[in-house]
C-alpha positions in Angstrom: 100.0 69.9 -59.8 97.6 70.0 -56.7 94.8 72.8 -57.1 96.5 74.0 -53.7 100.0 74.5 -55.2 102.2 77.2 -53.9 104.5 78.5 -56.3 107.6 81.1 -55.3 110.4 82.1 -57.2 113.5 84.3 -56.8 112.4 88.2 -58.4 115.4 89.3 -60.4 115.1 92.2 -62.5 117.3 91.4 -65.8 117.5 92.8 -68.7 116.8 90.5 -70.9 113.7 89.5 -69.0 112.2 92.4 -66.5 108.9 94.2 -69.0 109.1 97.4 -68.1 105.4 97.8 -68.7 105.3 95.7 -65.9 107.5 97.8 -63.5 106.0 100.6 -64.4 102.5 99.5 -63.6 104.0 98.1 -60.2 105.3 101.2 -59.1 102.3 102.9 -60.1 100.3 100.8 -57.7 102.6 101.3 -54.9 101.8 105.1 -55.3 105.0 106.5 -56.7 104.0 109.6 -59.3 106.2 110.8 -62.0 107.2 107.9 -63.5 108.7 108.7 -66.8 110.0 106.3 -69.4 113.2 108.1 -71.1 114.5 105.5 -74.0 115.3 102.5 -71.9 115.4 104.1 -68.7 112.6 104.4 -66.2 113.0 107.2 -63.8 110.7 107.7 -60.5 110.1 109.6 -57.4 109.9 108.3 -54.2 109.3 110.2 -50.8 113.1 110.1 -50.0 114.7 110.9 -53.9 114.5 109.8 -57.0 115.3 106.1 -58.6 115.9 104.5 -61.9 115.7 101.3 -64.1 118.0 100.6 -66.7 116.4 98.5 -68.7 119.6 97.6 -70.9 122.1 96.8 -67.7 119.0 95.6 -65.8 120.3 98.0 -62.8 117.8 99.4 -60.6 119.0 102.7 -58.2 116.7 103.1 -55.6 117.3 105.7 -52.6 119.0 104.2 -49.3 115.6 104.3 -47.3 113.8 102.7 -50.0 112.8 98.7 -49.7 113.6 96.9 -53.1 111.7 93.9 -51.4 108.4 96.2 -51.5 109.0 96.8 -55.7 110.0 92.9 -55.7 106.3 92.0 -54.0 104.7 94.4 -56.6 106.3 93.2 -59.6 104.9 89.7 -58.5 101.7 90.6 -58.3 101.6 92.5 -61.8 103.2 89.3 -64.1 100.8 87.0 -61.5 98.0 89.4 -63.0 99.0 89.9 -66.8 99.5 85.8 -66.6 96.1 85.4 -65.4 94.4 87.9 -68.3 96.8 86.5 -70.7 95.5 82.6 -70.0 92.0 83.9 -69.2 92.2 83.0 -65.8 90.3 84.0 -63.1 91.9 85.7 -60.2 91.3 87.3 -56.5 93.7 88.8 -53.8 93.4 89.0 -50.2 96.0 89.5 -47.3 96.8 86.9 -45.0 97.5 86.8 -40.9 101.1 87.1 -41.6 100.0 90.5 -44.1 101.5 89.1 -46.9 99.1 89.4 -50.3 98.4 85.8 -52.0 96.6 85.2 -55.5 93.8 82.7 -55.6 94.1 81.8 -59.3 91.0 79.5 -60.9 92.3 78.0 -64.4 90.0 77.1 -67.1 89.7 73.9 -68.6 
């Protein structure tokens, strides 16, 4: 692949696959507080209610008002970033003109 390779794939949160580590670190960095990890389920506040992840149906409640696409974008960012520590990889954001956040990932090797 071209060292200026764009990547995008579909975010589906599964059960078999979504890491829950994960989505909790991603709505962490979005700024939602009192997160709290009940068996499988992940329970958080937003500004307009509360929401949930059940991490053995792989449903995720959110309040009307709140933009799944906004906890998609974050999730992306968090397995772009455990990828990068995992392979040892070095990585930088920024946001471009259109204000969408892209990862410039350097391999090793």
């Amino acid at each position: 692949m071209p060292c200026n390779t764009i990547q995008r794939s579909k975010i589906e949160f599964l059960a078999k696959s979504t890491d829950i580590g994960l989505l909790r670190k991603c709505l962490e960095a979005m700024g939602l507080k009192d997160i709290a990890q009940v068996g499988e389920l992940l329970i958080f506040r937003t500004l307009d209610g509360v929401g949930n992840y059940n991490k053995a149906t792989g449903k995720l409640i959110l309040p009307q008002s709140f933009d799944v696409n906004a906890i998609k974008r974050a999730y992306s960012e968090q397995v772009v970033q455990s990828q990068a520590i995992k392979h040892g990889w070095r990585i930088s954001w920024r946001t471009n003109e259109q204000g969408h956040r892209q990862a410039m990932v350097q391999r090793r090797g």
